[in-house]
Structures are given as C-alpha cells and as structure tokens.
N, C-alpha and C positions, 0 to 999 in steps of 0.2 A: 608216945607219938606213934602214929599206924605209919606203914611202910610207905603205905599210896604219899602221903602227904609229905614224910620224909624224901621219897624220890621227886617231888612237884617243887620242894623248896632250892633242893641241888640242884634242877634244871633252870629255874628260874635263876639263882646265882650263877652260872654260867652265860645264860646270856647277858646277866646285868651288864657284870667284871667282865673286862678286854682281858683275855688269854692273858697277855706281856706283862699285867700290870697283876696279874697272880704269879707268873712264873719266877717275875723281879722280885714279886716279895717273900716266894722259898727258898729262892739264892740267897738273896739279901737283908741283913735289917735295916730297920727302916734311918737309923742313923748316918749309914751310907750312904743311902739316898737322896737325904737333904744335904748331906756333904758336896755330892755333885751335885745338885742342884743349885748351893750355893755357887758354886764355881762357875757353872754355865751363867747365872744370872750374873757375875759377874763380869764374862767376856762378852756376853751377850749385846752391850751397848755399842761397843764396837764391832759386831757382824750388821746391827740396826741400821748403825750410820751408814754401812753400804749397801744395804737392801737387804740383808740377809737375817737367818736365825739358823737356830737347833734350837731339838729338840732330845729329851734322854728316852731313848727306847728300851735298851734290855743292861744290866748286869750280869756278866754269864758267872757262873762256877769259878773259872779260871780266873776272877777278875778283869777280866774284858769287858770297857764300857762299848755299847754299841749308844751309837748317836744317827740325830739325819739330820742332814743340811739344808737348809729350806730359801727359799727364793734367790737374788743372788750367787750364792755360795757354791748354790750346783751347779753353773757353768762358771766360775773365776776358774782363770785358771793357777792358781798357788791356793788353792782350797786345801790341800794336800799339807803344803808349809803352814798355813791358819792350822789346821787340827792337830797337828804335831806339837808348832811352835807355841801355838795360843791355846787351843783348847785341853789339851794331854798335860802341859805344865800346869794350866791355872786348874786342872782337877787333881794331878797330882799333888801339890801345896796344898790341897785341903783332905785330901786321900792318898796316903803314901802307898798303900795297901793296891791301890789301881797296875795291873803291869801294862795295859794298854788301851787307845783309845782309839775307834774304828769308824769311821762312814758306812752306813749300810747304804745301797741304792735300791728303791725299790720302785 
C-alpha cells in the first residue's frame, strides 16, 4: 500500500471515531466496558423515572470511571449522593477493579 493512501485512511479514521471512544479502548478491554455498561443500564431506570440519565464517557488508567449526568440530575441537588451511593456501588458489583466514579461537567 503507497504512503499517500495509507496517510488518507488514518485521517479518515480519525475523523470517523470520537477521540474518547479510542482512548477508552487503549485503557480498557472491551469486557470492562460492557461491565459498566451493564451497571449503568441498570440504575439507569431509576435516574429515567426522575428526568434524568448518564452516560459513560472515559475509563482512565487509574481505573477512574468518568460519567455525565444528563437532564435532571445536573441541577438535583443529592446528584453527588446518587453517583456515589447508586451509581459507584451498582458499577462497582459488577467491576470490583473500578476505584472510583466521577461527574465530569462540561
């Protein structure tokens, strides 16, 4: 394969793929992933019922989930108690491996 074409295909891969959603998957394999994933889908029915959601943004190195809080949940104010008490345990029970779970605000 010529060079031209090899650098036309990595450009195009980059703009496909979201930055996050390659960085998550050098941190992470991808069994982790559907692990928190499970977990969110399943607190998830209860942030719905009060207007709210997340969603999973990054896995870092350290094992830090980064999460956002979506409709709702960013102005409750026990947002704080929800991601600790609800969301950090129901991902921990399915990833022991997590040491913490964080709201980014952006």
């Amino acid at each position: 394969m010529n060079k031209s074409l090899l650098r036309q295909l990595k450009l195009r891969i980059w703009t496909v793929v979201p930055l996050k959603r390659i960085l998550m998957s050098v941190h992470t394999d991808s069994g982790l992933i559907q692990k928190i994933e499970q977990a969110l889908a399943d607190i998830r029915p209860y942030l719905e019922s009060d207007g709210g959601d997340i969603s999973l943004i990054e896995v870092t190195p350290e094992m830090v989930v980064k999460v956002k809080l979506h409709g709702t949940c960013v102005s409750c104010n026990v947002n704080q108690m929800t991601l600790k008490a609800g969301v950090e345990q129901s991902i921990k029970k399915y990833a022991p491996e997590v040491k913490e779970v964080v709201n980014i605000e952006e």
